[in-house]
Residue, then its C-alpha position, 0 to 999 in steps of 0.5 A: x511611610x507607615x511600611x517603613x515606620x513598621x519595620x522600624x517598630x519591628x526592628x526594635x521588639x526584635x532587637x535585631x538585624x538578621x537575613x531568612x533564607x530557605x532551604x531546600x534540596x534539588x531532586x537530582x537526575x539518577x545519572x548512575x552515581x549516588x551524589x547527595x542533596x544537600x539543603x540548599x539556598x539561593x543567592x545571586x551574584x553579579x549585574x544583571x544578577x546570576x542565580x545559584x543554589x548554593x549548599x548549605x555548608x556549616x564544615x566549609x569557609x568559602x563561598x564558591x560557585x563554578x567557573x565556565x569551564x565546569x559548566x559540563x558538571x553544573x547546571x550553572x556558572x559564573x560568567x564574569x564577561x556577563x557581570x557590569x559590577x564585576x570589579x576583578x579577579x583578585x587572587x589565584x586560589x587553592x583551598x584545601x577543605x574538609x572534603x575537597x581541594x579547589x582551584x579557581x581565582x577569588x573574584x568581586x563581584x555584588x551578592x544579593x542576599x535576597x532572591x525576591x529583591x536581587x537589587x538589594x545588593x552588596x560586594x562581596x569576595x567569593x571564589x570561582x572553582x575552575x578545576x575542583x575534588x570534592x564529594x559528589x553534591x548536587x548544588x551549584x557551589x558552596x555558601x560556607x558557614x564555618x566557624x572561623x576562617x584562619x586557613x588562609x587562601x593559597x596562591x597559585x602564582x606566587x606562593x603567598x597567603x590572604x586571609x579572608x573573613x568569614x560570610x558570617x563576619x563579612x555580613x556583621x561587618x557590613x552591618x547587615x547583621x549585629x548579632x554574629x549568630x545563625x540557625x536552622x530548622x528543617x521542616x522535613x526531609x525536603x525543607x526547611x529555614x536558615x536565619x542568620x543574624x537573629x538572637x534566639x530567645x526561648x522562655x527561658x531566655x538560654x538555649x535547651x540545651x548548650x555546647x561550648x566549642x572548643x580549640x585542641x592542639x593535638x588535633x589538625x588545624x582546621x578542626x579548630x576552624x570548625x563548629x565543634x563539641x565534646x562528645x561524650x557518650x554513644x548509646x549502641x544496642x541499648x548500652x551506654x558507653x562513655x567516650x574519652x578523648x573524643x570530640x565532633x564537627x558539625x557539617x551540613x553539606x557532609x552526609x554521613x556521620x564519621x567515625x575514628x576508625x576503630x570506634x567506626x568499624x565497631x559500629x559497623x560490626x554490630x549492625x551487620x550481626x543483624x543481617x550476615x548474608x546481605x551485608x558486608x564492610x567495604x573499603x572505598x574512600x571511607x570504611x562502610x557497611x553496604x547492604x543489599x536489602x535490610x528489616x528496619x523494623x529489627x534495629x535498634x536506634x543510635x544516639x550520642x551524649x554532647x553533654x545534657x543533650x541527646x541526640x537520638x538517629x531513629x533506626x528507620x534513618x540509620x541506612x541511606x537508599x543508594x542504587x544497589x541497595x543501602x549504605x549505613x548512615x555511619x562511616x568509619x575513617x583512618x584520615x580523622x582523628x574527630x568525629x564528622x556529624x553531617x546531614x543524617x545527625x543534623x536533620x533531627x534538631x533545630x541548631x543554633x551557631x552562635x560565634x559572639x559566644x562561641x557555641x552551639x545550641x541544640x532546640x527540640x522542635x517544641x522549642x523553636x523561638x517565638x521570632x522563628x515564626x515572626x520572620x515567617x510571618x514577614x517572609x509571607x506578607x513580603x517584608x525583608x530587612 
């Protein structure tokens, strides 16, 4: 009794319904592939309940996990013949994302939202990948966080489209949140924490700093689905440049940060002066400068303009260890007509996604809110909503 008179107390000084998770990156096995660790969470779906570490994913709608027929790729998968709450498969799917294709069936099943109390449950639509193209990840599939979910699911059997609601939405609708807004903060390389559904309230009652999100036309469809900003400058080499035009997605699960082409490959161009012999500019997928070996200690660091927000990559982070030597951290594409932000830029600030205001929030890490450490402080002593 006095336990549920607590939360209730705690509730109401928080004025909020909100969900902790935390994050963390799988050490993957070298199996000579350079696969990226995205920060991770873990969910589970079904009766008795099927544990998954799902990505992190701010640049995807859908919620996914592997099918048995992918379990040579996986560590784990979906066993609907395993689930006694699984209720049907519900479509045939082919979902075309940011950095990949999935083909599967969207199923219903129940999803515990917490790993330390799998029987606080509820049923919720996600899909299961039975043949897939994506980025090489190592997780057990994809918690989406996008901003909308206006890309309708395609089916394979007969050509018709369903549209779905977003995680986000599907938790405010079923009342687990009342606030459609998230953050994370990471705390290292290696962890860090995803709260969803919490309001952040600073001293001064705004976010530090704030970017309004944006719809454009003239850009493919899905940038508008995407958490999204206005760039407008780039610091290289110690000069200021201002950008025209140009505008930025957010995504978690994408390592790299993207470029148009021309302005991507004039980056490049500029950090490999530093190292002529060691490094050259090859074209894969994406354009990338590879370098064999470099002095960290000689580069400059790189930063961008969103507004009154600067957002600093420290030079010791502007190139990725992969097996035969380094990759820088920017890329540049001839598929984009936007920038990509993903993990390298994202690990440098907490972020707010706030979808009741449509924007995002950039906290310094001296400017994480006060309710930050009091979901810890619960998360500790075992209490959750």
């Amino acid at each position: 009794m006095n336990k549920i008179l607590f939360v209730i107390f705690l509730s109401i000084i928080t004025d909020t319904l909100s969900i902790r998770f935390a994050l963390k990156r799988i050490p993957y096995v070298d199996d000579g592939t350079d696969g990226f660790s995205p920060m991770t969470l873990t969910l589970c779906l079904g009766t008795p309940p099927q544990g998954f570490n799902l990505a992190y994913d701010t640049g995807s709608y859908l919620i996914w996990v592997p099918d048995e027929s992918l379990g040579s790729f996986y560590k784990n998968y979906f066993d609907p013949d395993n689930s006694a709450t699984f209720l049907e498969e519900v479509i045939e799917v082919n979902s075309n994302e940011t950095d990949g294709k999935i083909i599967g069936y969207e199923a219903v099943d129940t999803l515990s939202l917490n790993e330390s109390n799998p029987h606080n449950r509820y049923f919720f639509n996600f899909v299961v990948a039975q043949s897939f193209y994506y980025s090489s990840i190592h997780a057990d599939g994809n918690l989406g966080l996008a901003r909308n979910y206006t890309h309708p699911i395609n089916s394979v059997s007969d050509d018709s489209t369903i549209d779905r609601f977003s995680f986000l939405e599907m938790l405010y609708n079923l009342n687990i949140i009342n606030q459609n807004v998230f953050y994370h903060r990471y705390k290292d390389d290696q962890t860090g924490e995803l709260i969803i559904g919490e309001k952040v309230k600073l001293e001064s009652n705004e976010y530090m700093f704030k970017c309004k999100c944006v719809n454009r036309n003239d850009l493919p469809q899905r940038f508008n689905d995407f958490w999204n900003c206005k760039l407008d400058k780039m610091t290289l080499e110690g000069v200021e440049n201002a950008l025209e035009n140009n505008y930025a997605i957010f995504s978690s699960a994408e390592q790299y940060i993207i470029a148009p082409y021309r302005i991507g490959i004039r980056i490049m161009e500029r950090y490999k002066n530093y190292d002529q012999d060691d490094c050259l500019i090859s074209s894969q997928e994406d354009y990338q400068l590879e370098c064999k070996y470099f002095d960290f200690s000689s580069l400059p660091s790189l930063s961008f303009q969103f507004g009154d927000y600067k957002m600093e990559i420290p030079a010791s982070q502007l190139f990725i260890k992969v097996k035969d030597g380094y990759v820088f951290a920017v890329k540049a594409s001839s598929n984009y007509k936007f920038w990509i932000f993903g993990d390298i830029a994202l690990r440098q600030q907490a972020m707010v996604f706030d979808k009741d205001n449509d924007m995002i929030g950039f906290i310094t890490t001296n400017q994480v809110p006060k309710s930050f450490y009091l979901t810890v402080l619960l998360g500790i002593i075992g209490i959750s909503f």
